[in-house]
C-alpha positions as CSV (number, residue, x, y, z in Angstrom):
1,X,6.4,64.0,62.7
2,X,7.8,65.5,59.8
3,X,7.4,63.2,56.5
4,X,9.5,64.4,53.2
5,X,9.7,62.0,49.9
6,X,13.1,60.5,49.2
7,X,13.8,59.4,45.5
8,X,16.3,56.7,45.8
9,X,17.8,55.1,42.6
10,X,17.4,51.6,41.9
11,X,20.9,50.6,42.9
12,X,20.2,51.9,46.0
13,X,23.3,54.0,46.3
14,X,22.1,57.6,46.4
15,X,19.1,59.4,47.5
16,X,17.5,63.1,46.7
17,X,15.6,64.6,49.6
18,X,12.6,66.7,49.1
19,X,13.5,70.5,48.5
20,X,16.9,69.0,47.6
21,X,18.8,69.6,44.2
22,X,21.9,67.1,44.9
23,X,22.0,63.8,45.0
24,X,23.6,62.1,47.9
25,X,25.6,58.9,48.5
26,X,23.5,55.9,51.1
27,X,26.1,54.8,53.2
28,X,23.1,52.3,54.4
29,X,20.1,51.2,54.0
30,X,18.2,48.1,55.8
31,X,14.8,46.6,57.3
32,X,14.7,46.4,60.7
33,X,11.7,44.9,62.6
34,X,10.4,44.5,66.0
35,X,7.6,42.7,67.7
36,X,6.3,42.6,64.0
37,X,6.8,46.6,63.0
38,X,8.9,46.9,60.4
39,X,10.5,50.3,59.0
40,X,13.2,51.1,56.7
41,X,16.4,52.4,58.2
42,X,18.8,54.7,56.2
43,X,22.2,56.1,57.0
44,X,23.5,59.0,54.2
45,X,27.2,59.7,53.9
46,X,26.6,63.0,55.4
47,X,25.7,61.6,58.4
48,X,21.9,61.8,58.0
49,X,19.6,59.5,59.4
50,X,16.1,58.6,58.2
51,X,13.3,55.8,58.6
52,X,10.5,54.9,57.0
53,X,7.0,53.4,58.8
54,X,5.4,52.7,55.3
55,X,8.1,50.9,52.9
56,X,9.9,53.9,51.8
57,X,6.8,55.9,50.9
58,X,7.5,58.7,53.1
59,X,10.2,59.0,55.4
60,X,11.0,61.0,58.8
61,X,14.5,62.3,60.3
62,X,12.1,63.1,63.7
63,X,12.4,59.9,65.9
64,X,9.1,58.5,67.5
């Protein structure tokens, strides 16, 4: 699984990915659970998808 940071502001309304230089827009961002797993689920404007197993610590565009 590939983990990068993600700073995200504290509006929640944009996010810079490691080894990034521009900001982008969230389109989304939400906590899901299942059968008591949760993970952070975020959607970028560019289409980008990400989730985070440990509360927005690290996050991973690689689906388990």
């Amino acid at each position: 699984m590939n983990r990068m940071n993600i700073d995200i502001n504290a509006e929640d309304t944009f996010a810079l990915v490691e080894g990034e230089v521009v900001e982008v827009a969230i389109k989304s961002i939400n906590e899901q659970d299942h059968a008591g797993h949760c993970w952070l689920y975020m959607v970028l404007d560019d289409g980008r998808e990400f989730i985070s197993y440990n509360d927005g610590e690290t996050w991973t565009d690689d689906w388990e």
